[in-house]
DRENPA-162460 format. One record per residue (C-alpha): x, z, y; residue in three letters. Coordinates in steps of 0.25 Angstrom, whole numbers, padded with zeros to 4 digits, always signed. Example, Ala and Ser with C-alpha at 12.3 -4.5 7.8 and 13.67 -1.06 7.14 Angstrom:
// DRENPA-162460
+0049+0031-0018ALA
+0055+0029-0004SER
//
This chain:
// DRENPA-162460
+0000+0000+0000UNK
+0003-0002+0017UNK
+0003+0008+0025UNK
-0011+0005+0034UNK
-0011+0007+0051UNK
-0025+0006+0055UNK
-0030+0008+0067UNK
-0033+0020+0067UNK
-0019+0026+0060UNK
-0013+0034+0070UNK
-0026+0040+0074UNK
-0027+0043+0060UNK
-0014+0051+0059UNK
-0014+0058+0070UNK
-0029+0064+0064UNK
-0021+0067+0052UNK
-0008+0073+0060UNK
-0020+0082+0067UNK
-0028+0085+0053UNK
-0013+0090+0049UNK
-0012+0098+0060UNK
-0026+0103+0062UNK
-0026+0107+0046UNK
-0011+0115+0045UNK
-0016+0123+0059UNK
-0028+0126+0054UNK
-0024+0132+0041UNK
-0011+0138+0047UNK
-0015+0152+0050UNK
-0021+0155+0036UNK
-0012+0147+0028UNK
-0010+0154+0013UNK
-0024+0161+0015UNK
-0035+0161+0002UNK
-0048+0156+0002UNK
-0053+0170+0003UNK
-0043+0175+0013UNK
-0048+0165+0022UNK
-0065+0166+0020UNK
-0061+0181+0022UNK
-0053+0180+0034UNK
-0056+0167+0040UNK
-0067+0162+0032UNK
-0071+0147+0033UNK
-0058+0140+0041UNK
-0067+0131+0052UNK
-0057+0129+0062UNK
-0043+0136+0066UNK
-0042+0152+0064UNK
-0028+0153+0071UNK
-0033+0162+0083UNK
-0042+0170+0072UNK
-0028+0174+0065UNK
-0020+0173+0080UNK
-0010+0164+0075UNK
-0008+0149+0083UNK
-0014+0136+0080UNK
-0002+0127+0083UNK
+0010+0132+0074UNK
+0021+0126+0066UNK
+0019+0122+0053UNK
+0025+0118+0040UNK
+0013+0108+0038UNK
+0015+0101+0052UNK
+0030+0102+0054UNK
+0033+0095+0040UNK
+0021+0086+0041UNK
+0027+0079+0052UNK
+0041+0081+0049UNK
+0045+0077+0036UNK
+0039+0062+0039UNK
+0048+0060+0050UNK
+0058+0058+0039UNK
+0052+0043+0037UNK
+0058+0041+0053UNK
+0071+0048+0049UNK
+0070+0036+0036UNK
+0066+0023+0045UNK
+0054+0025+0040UNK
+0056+0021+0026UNK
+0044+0021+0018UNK
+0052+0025+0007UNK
+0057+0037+0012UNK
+0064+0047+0001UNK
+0062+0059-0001UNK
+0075+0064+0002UNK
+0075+0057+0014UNK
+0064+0066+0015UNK
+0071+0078+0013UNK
+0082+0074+0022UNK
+0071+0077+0035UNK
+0069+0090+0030UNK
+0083+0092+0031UNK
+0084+0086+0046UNK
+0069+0093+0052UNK
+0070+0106+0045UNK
+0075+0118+0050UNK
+0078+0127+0038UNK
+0072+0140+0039UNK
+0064+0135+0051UNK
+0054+0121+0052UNK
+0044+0117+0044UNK
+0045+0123+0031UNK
+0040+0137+0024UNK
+0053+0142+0021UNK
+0051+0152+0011UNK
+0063+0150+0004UNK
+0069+0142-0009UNK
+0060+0143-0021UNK
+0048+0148-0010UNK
+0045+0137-0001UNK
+0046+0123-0009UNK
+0049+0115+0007UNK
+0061+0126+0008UNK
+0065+0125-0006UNK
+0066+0109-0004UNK
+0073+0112+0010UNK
+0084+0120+0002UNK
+0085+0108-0008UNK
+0087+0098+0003UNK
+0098+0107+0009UNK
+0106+0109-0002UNK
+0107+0092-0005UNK
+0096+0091-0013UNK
+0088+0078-0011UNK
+0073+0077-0010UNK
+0066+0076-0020UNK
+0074+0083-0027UNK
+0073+0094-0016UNK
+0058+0098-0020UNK
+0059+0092-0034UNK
+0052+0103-0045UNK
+0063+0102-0054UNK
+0072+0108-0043UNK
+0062+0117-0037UNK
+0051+0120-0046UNK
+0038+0116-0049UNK
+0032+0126-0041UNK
+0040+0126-0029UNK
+0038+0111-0029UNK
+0024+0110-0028UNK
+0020+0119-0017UNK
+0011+0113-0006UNK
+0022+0107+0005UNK
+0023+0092+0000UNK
+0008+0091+0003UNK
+0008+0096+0017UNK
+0019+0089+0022UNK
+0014+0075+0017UNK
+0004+0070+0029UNK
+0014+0063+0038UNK
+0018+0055+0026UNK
+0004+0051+0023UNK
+0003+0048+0036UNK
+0012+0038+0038UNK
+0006+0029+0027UNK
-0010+0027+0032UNK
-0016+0020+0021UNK
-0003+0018+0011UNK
-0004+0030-0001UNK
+0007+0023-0008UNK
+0018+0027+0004UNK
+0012+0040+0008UNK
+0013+0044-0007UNK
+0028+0040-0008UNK
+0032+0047+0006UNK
+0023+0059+0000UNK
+0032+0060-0012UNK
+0045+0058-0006UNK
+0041+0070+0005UNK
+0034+0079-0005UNK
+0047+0078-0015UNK
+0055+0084-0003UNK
+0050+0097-0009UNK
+0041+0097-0018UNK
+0037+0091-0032UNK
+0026+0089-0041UNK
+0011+0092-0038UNK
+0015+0095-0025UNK
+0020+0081-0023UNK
+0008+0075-0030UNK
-0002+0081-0019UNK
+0009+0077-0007UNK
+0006+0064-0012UNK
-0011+0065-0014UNK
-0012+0071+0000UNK
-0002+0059+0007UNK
-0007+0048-0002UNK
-0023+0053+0004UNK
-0018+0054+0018UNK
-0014+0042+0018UNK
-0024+0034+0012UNK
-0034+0042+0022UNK
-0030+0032+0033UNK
-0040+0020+0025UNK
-0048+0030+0017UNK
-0058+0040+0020UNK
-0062+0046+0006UNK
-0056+0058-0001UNK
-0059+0053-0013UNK
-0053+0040-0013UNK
-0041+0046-0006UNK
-0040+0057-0018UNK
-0040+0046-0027UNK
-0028+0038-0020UNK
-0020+0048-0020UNK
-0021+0052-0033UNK
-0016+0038-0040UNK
-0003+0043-0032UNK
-0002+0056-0041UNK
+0001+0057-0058UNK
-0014+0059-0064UNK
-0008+0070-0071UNK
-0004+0078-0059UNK
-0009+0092-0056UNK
-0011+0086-0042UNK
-0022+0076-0047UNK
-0029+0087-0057UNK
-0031+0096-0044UNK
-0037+0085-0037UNK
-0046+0080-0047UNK
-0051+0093-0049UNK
-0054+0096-0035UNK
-0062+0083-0035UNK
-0067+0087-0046UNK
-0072+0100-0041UNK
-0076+0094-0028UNK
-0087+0083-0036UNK
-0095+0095-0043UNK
-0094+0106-0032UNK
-0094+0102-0016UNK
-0095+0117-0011UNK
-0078+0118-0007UNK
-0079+0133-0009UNK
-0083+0132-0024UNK
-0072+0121-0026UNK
-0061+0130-0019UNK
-0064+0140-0030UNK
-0062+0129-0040UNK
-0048+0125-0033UNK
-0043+0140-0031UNK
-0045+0143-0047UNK
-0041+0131-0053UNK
-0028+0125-0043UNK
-0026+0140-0035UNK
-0013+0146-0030UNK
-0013+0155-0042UNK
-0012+0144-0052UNK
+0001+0138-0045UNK
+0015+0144-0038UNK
+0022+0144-0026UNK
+0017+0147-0012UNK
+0009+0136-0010UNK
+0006+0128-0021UNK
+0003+0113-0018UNK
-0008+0111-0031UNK
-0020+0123-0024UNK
-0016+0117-0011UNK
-0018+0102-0014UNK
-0031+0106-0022UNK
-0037+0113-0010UNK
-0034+0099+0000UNK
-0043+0091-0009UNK
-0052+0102-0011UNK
-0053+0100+0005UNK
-0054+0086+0005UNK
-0065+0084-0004UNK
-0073+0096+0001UNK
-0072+0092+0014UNK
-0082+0084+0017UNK
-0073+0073+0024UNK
-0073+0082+0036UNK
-0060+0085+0042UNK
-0066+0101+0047UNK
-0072+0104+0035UNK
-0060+0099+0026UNK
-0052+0108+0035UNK
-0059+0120+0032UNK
-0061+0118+0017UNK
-0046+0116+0017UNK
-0043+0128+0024UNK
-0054+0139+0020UNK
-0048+0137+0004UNK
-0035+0142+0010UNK
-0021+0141+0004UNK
-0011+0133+0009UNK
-0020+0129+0022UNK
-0012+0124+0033UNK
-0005+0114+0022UNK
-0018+0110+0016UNK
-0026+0110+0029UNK
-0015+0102+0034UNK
-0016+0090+0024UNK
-0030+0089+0023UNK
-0033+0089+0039UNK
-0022+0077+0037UNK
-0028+0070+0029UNK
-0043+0072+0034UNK
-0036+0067+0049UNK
-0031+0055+0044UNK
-0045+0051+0035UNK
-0055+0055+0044UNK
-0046+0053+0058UNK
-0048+0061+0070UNK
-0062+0060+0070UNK
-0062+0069+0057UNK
-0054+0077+0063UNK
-0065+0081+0076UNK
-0076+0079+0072UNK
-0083+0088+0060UNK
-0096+0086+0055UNK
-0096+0099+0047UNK
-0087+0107+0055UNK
-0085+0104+0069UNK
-0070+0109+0073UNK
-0060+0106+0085UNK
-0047+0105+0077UNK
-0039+0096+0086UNK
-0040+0105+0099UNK
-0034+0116+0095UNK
-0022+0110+0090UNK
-0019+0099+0103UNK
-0012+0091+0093UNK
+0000+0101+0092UNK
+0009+0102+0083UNK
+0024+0109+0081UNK
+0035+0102+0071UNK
+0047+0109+0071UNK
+0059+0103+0065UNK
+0073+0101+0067UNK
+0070+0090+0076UNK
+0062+0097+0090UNK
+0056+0083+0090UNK
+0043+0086+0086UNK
+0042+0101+0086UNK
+0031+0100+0097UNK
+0022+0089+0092UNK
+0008+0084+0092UNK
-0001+0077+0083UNK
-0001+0065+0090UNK
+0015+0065+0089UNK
+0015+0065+0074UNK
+0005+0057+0072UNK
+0011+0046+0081UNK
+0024+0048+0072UNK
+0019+0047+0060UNK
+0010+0033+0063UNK
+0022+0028+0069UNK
+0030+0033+0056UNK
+0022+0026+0048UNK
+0021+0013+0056UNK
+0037+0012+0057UNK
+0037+0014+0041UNK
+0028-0001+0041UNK
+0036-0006+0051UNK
+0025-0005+0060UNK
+0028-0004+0078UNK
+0027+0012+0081UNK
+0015+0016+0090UNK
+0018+0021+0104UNK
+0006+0025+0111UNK
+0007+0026+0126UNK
+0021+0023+0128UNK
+0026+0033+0116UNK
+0021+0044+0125UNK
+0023+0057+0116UNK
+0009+0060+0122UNK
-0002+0050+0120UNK
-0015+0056+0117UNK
-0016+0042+0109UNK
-0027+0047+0098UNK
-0040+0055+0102UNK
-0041+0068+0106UNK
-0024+0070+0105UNK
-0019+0078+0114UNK
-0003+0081+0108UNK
-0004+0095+0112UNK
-0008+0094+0126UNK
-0017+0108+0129UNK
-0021+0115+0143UNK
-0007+0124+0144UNK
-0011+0129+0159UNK
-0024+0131+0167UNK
-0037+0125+0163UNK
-0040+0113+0157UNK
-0042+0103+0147UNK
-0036+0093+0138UNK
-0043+0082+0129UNK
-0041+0069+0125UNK
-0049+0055+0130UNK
-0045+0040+0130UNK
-0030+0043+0122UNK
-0027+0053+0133UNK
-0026+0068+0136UNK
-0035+0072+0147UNK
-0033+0086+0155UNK
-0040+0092+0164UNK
-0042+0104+0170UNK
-0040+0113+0181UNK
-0029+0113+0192UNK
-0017+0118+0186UNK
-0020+0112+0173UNK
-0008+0110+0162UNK
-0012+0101+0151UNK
+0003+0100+0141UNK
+0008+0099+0128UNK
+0019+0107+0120UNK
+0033+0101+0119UNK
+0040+0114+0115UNK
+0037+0127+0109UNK
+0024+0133+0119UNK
+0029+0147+0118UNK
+0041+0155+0112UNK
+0030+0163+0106UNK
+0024+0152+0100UNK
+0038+0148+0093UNK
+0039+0164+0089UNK
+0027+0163+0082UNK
+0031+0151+0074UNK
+0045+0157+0070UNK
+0038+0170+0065UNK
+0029+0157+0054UNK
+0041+0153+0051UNK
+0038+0139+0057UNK
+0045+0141+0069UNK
+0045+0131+0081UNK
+0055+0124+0082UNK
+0055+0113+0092UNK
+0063+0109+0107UNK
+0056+0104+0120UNK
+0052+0089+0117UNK
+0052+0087+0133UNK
+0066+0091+0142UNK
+0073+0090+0156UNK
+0076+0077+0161UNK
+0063+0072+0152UNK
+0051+0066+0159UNK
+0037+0068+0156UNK
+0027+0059+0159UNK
+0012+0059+0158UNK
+0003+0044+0161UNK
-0009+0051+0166UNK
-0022+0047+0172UNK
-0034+0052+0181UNK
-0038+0058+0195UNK
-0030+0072+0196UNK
-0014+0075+0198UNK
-0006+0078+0188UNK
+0007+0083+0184UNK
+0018+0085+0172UNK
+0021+0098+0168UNK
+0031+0103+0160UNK
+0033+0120+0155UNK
+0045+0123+0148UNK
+0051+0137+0146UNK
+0059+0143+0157UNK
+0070+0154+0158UNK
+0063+0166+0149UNK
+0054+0155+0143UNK
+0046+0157+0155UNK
+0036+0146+0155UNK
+0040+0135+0167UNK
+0030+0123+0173UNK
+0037+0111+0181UNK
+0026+0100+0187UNK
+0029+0087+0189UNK
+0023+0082+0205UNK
+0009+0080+0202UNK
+0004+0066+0202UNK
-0007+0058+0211UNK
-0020+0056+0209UNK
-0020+0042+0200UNK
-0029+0036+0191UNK
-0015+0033+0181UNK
-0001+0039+0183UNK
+0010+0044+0175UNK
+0018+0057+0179UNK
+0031+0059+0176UNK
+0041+0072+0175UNK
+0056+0073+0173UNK
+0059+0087+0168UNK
+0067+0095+0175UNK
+0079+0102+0169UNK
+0076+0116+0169UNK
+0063+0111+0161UNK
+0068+0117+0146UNK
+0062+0119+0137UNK
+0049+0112+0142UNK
+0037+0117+0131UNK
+0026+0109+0138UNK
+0023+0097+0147UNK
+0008+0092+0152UNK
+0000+0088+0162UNK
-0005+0097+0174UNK
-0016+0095+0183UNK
-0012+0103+0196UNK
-0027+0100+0203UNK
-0034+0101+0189UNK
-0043+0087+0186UNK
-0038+0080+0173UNK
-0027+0067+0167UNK
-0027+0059+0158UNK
-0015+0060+0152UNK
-0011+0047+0142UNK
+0000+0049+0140UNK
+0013+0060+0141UNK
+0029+0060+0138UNK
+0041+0061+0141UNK
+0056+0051+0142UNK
+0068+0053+0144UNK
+0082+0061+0140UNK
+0082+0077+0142UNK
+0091+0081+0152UNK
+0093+0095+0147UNK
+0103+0107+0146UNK
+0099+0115+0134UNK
+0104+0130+0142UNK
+0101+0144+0138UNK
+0091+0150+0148UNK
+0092+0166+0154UNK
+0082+0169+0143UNK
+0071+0164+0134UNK
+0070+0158+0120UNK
+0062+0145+0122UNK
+0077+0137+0126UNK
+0081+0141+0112UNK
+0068+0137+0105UNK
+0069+0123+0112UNK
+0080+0120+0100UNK
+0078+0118+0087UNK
+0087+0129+0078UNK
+0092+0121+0066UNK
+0104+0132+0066UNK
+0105+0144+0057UNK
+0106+0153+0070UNK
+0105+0150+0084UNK
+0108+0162+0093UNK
+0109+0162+0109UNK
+0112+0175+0113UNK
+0127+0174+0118UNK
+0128+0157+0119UNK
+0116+0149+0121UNK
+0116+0143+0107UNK
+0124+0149+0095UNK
+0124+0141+0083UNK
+0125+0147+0069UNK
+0124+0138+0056UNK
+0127+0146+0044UNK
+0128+0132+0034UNK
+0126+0118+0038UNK
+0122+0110+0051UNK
+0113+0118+0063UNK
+0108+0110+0073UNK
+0101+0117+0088UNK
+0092+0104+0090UNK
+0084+0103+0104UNK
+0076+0090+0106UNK
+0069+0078+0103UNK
+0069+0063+0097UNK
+0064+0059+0110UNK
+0080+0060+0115UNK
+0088+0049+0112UNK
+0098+0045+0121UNK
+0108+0056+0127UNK
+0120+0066+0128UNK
+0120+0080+0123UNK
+0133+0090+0127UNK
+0137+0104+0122UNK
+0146+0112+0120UNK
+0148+0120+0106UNK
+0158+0131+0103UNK
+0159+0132+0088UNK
+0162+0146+0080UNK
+0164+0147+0066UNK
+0158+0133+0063UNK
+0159+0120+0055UNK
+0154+0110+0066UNK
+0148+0111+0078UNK
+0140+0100+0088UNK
+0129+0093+0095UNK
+0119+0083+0091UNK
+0111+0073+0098UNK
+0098+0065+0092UNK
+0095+0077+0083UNK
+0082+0074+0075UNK
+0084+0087+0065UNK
+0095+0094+0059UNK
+0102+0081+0051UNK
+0098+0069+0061UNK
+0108+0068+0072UNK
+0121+0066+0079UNK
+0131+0077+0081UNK
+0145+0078+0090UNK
+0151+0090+0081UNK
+0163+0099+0079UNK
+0167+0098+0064UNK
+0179+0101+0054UNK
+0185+0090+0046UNK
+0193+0098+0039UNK
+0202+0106+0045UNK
+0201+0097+0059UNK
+0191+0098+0069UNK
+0182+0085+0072UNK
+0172+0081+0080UNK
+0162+0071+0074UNK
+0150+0064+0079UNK
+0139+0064+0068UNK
+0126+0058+0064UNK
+0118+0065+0054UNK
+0108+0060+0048UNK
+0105+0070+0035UNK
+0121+0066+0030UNK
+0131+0066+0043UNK
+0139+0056+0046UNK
+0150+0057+0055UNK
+0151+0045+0067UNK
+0163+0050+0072UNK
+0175+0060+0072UNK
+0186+0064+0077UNK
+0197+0076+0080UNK
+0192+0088+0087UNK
+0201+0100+0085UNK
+0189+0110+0088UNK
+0190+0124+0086UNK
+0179+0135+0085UNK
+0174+0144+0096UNK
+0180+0132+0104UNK
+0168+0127+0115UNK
+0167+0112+0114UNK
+0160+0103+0122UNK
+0150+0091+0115UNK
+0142+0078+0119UNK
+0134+0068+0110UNK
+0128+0057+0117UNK
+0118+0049+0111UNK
+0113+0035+0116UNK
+0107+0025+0108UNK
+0118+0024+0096UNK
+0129+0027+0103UNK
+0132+0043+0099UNK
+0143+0049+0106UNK
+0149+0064+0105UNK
+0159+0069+0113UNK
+0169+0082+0112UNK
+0180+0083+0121UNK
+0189+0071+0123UNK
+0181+0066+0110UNK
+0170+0055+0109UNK
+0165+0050+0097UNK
+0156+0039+0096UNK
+0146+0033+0085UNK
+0135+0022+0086UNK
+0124+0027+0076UNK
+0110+0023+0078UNK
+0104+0033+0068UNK
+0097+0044+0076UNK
+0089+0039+0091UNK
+0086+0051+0096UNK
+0085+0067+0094UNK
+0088+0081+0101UNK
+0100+0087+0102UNK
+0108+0099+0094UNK
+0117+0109+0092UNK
+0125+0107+0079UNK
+0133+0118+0071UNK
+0137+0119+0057UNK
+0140+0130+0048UNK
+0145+0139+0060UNK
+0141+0144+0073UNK
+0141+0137+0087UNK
+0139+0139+0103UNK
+0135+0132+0114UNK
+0138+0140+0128UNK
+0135+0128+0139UNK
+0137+0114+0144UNK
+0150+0113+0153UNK
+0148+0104+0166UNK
+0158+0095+0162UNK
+0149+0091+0150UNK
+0143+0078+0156UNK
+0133+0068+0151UNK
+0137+0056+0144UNK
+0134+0045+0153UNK
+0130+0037+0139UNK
+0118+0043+0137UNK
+0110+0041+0152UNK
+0102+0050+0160UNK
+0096+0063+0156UNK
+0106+0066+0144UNK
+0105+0080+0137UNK
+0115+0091+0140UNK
+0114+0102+0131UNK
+0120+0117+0136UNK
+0121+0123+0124UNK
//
């Protein structure tokens, strides 16, 4: 089969992104709770129950942040349909953080994704990495190959035969089995949901992908089974919970109950995306995972239609969540994300893997409200007001003073305290900086103006305006941020004599102009970089580096950067290398200027690595440690430059466009103090190139 764009496609992924979204948020906060716990306490789950048990809506989650993660390994591959599963694995390698993003780390033997994570470490490919006779068949089939699978679904509308084989080569990362068998039936369902409507017929497509001896294709056949004679869920549940229960299976969270319980939804359901939701997410178990595929799949069949309208139980699921979403990684890329984001990553995924031209709605804007009702995180921050969506635009409104924004970093250091106490912690940088310029192409009657709030000395909260514009039936504004402007955590629209814009479109352009210095006080500076270190201290110097085994990296920005010069100066101290790098997209996708030891000698070599290093230049460096030594890569189109000293090296490699900066150390322990005046720009790489003061 071909992959099939219809009309409708993107539309059609974004409702599935939202499903996603809608279903892991919804059964967050009582995720591992009974049937009975939940009647007892909750009872019949009809809508969102966060403020009824005071914890947040919009959090990280292993269920999001993979989701949209691991299927970025098909851009990191060209987009090769016939991706590997240990090409795979190697992006788990470069956009995990151990110990920090993504997964449940619960330990070898404990948590299958980190049991595989330790495989991959330790040079052992995937499959093999999550394969049963290496792990166990317990371990193997827990639930995480299915709740990771919808992006790969996704990305082939209408074609079950790819989404099977990108289901299998993901799912084997780290699990084996049963487990890969329902990864499989979900993707193969989600994908055939873009051209067809019926459960039943989607049940019976996926299941010519699946041996018919399968413990997989027993569970499904019997819930059908049970579903034909007894329509009543409850009654069903009953059946489900004593034939396929937790008690009958090992591990934490066992994919076969788990699985049983999606189809149970599905069937019960009534086609309707409400009722489907809250028949997934009464029955309990595992509910942001399970919740999260089914609300997938019912977006992407029943579109965003399904998703607002209920016959049976009317419920506002999308205002709540303003299409927010966090994705923390190794590359602060995406950490502050929205539904409309990934979903225009994942179309233009799958239309570079059929050779097809990428979309680029409104001049690529990163906000361009281009599918009903999105709104890419844009809420009332300040004042009072309104924010909706009309015509593929956001409307605000409101009175005098009014701020209508969007997230771009972390809202609040308490909000990224909360995450790190679920073990989910925020990790993400700024995606806007000084020497940037915003714009927003706006229309109607009243003034307007750009805003942008970053966090000040003490993490004060600061606002700088833009002038206000004219009164003008079209305009676009534009703002360059100033330097003292870092981090910035919000930008937006502000009405200063109230009224109301349509705003068509918003972004930003251009290379930061930025020195990354330590402030009087605070703690949002240091949560602007990503820690891919074992331990990052900034007591005595701004930023101390210790890496106990292997390569650290202290990453800050964004894949929007492409073109510039970043300088430090590092002092090494009991360590085995020590550098910068430049287009970082995770820790092993780079360039890096680094101290080293080739045997007894001391070198400096210009890198690239790309899961393996290669070395694209060398030469002698007689460093020593505790000696402070002052580095610059420049980076403009492929011509990579690093400089030490009275040493340039120089390499044409073509590999990596774009990506933040970092801070490398290896198996030691660094410091960066400052950046000397003497320390200038590369004229190579133009205006508004980056200096790091670290």
């Amino acid at each position: 089969m071909t992959v099939v764009f219809q009309d409708d496609y993107a539309e059609r992924v974004y409702a599935g992104v939202l499903g996603k979204v809608i279903g892991v948020y919804l059964g967050r906060p009582f995720e591992g709770w009974s049937y009975e716990r939940i009647q007892s306490e909750l009872g019949d789950i009809e809508g969102y129950v966060h403020n009824k048990l005071g914890v947040p809506l919009i959090v990280t989650d292993d269920d999001i942040s993979g989701t949209f993660t691991f299927v970025r390994a098909l851009a990191d591959n060209g987009y090769d349909v016939n991706i590997t599963a240990e090409q795979i694995g190697q992006a788990w390698l470069n956009y995990l953080v151990e110990e920090r993003t993504i997964l449940w780390w619960g330990g070898m033997g404990n948590s299958t994704e980190h049991t595989a994570y330790l495989r991959l470490k330790d040079g052992i490919p995937a499959p093999l990495s999550g394969a049963g006779e290496l792990n166990g068949k317990i371990v193997s089939e827990q639930i995480g190959a299915q709740i990771f699978i919808d992006g790969w679904a996704m990305v082939s509308p209408g074609d079950p035969d790819q989404a099977a084989l990108l289901a299998k080569q993901a799912a084997t990362v780290s699990h084996d089995g049963e487990a890969v068998y329902g990864a499989i039936v979900l993707a193969v369902m989600e994908a055939m949901a873009f051209v067809e409507s019926d459960i039943d017929r989607l049940l019976d497509g996926a299941l010519t992908y699946i041996p018919a001896d399968s413990l997989i294709r027993r569970l499904i056949d019997d819930v059908r089974a049970w579903h034909a004679k007894e329509k009543d869920w409850r009654a069903t549940r009953v059946q489900l919970a004593s034939v396929y229960g937790y008690d009958k299976y090992g591990g934490n969270c066992h994919m076969v109950p788990n699985h049983g319980l999606i189809i149970h939804a599905l069937l019960h359901g009534e086609d309707d995306f409400a009722q489907t939701m809250k028949i997934i997410n009464t029955c309990g178990w595992d509910t942001d995972c399970n919740s999260g595929n089914v609300g997938c799949l019912m977006g992407i069949k029943n579109g965003l239609k399904g998703i607002d309208e209920s016959s049976i139980l009317p419920v506002d699921w999308r205002g709540p969540v303003a299409d927010r979403i966090y994705i923390p990684t190794a590359d602060p890329t995406w950490g502050i994300s929205d539904c409309a984001s990934e979903a225009l990553f994942l179309v233009n995924t799958a239309r570079r893997m059929a050779g097809v031209e990428a979309l680029t709605p409104k001049g690529n804007a990163q906000f361009h409200f281009s599918w009903p009702g999105s709104v890419q995180g844009f809420t009332v921050t300040h004042g009072t007001g309104q924010v909706s969506h009309q015509n593929r635009a956001l409307l605000a409104s409101g009175a005098a003073g009014v701020r209508v924004g969007t997230p771009v970093f972390s809202p609040s250091k308490d909000v990224s305290k909360y995450f790190e106490k679920r073990n989910y912690a925020l990790m993400a940088s700024p995606r806007v900086y000084p020497g940037q310029t915003i714009y927003a192409d706006l229309e109607g009657p009243d003034p307007a103006n750009l805003y942008v709030a970053y966090y000040g000395d003490g993490d004060r909260i600061e606002i700088l305006r833009s002038a206000a514009s004219q009164n003008s039936a079209q305009f676009r504004i534009e703002y360059e941020i100033p330097p003292e402007a870092h981090p910035v955590f919000e930008i937006g629209v502000e009405l200063p004599d109230g009224g109301g814009v349509e705003v068509d479109a918003m972004g930003w352009h251009g290379t930061p102009d930025v020195e990354f210095s330590k402030p009087a006080s605070g703690s949002m500076w240091r949560r602007a970089w990503v820690d891919g270190v074992d331990n990052l201290w900034s007591f005595v110097e701004p930023y101390r580096l210790i890496q106990n085994t292997g390569t650290g990296l202290l990453i800050q920005g964004t894949r929007d950067w492409h073109d510039y010069e970043v300088s430090a100066d590092v002092t090494p101290h009991l360590a085995k290398a020590v550098g910068i790098a430049a287009r970082v997209q995770g820790m092993r996708r780079y360039y890096a200027l680094k101290l080293t030891r080739v045997g007894l000698n001391g070198v400096v070599q210009l890198v690239r690595m790309l899961h393996t290093e290669t070395v694209l230049g060398e030469a002698s460096f007689p460093w020593r440690l505790n000696q402070r030594v002052e580095l610059a890569i420049c980076a403009v189109g492929s011509s990579i430059t690093g400089t030490v000293g009275e040493v340039t090296l120089t390499a044409d490699d073509d590999r990596l466009a774009s990506g933040g900066i970092a801070l490398l150390v290896e198996e030691g322990r660094s410091h960066g103090d400052g950046l000397p005046e003497s320390l200038l720009p590369s004229q190579l790489c133009g205006p508004g190139p980056l200096k790091a003061d670290l």
